[in-house]
N, C-alpha and C positions, 0 to 999 in steps of 0.2 A: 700636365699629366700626359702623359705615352699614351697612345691607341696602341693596343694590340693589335698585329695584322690580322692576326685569326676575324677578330670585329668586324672585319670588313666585309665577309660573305657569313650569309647564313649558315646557323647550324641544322636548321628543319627547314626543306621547303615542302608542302604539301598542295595539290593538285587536286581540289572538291570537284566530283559530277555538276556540270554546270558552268564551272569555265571562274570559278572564284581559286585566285592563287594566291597562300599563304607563308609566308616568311619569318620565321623566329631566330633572335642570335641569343643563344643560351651562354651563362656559362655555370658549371657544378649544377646544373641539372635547372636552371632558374631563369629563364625570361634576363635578360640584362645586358644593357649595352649603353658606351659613353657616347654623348654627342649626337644622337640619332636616334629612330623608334626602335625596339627589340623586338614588336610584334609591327607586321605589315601584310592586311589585309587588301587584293585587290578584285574588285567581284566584275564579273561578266557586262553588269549594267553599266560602270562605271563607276561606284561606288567605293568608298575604299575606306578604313580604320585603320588610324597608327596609335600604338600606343608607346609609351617612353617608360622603361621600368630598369630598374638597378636593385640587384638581388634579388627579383623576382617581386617587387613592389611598384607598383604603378609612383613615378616619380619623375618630376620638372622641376626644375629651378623658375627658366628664363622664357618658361611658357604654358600652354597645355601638354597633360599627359598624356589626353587620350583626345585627339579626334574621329570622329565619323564623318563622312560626305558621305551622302546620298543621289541617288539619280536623278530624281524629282526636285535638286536643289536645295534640301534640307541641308542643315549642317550642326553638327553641336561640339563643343570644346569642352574639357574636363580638366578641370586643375587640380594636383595630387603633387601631397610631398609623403615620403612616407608610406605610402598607400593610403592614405586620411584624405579627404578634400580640405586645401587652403586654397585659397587664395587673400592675400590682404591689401591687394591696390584695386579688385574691383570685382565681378562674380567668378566660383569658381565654378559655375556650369552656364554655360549660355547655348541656347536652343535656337537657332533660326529657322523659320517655316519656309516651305517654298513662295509664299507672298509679303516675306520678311519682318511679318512680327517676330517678334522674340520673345520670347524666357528666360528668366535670370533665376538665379540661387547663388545666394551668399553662403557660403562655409568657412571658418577658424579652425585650424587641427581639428577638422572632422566633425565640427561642430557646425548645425545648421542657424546660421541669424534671420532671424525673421525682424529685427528692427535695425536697420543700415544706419549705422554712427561711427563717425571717423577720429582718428585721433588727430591728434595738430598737424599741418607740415613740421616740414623741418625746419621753419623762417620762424613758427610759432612755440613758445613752449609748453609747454604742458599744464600750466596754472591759466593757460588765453581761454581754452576752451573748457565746458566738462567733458568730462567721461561717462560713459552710460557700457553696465557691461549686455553684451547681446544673450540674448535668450535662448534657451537651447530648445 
């Protein structure tokens, strides 16, 4: 797939009281860009949010959609296909505190699971294990 040169610089940068500089690469009016975040938040403290969106939809394939970092060392990932939270090799929100507990949430197409069950590998077939479907 071609990048588009335009891709390369933003189309909105915006300048907040306070020292937080924002960057969006639009295209037809819509948050969107291959390969890179399309929104890029960077704040005074050090803090920053990227988000990854195509069409205007929060969307990753080969990662998180949306990160946040924080000052204090916080940090949380968001995984979105579609604008939906997936993720299906492991959570798609994880939360890390500045004393690094964490927090997870499991999502399927926007779907919250509240009981974590996997399907086979790929070494197993699908008759080795059950299936149990998750609860919404």
């Amino acid at each position: 797939m071609e990048k588009d040169e335009a891709e390369d610089q933003p189309r909105r940068v915006e300048m907040i009281e306070g020292g937080t500089r924002i960057e969006q690469w639009r295209r037809d009016g819509k948050l969107h860009r291959i390969d890179a975040p399309a929104y890029v938040e960077v704040r005074a403290d050090g803090g920053q949010s990227m988000g990854w969106y195509r069409d205007g939809k929060l969307h990753r394939v080969d990662g998180p959609a949306w990160i946040d970092i924080h000052a204090d060392g916080s940090r949380s990932e968001r995984w979105y296909l579609d604008d939906a939270p997936h993720r299906a090799d492991g959570p798609a929100c994880v939360i890390v505190r500045p004393d690094g507990s964490r927090v997870e949430e499991w999502w399927i197409a926007g779907h919250q699971v509240k009981e974590r069950s996997f399907l086979p590998t790929s070494t197993a077939s699908a008759s080795d294990s059950p299936r149990r479907r998750p609860q919404s």
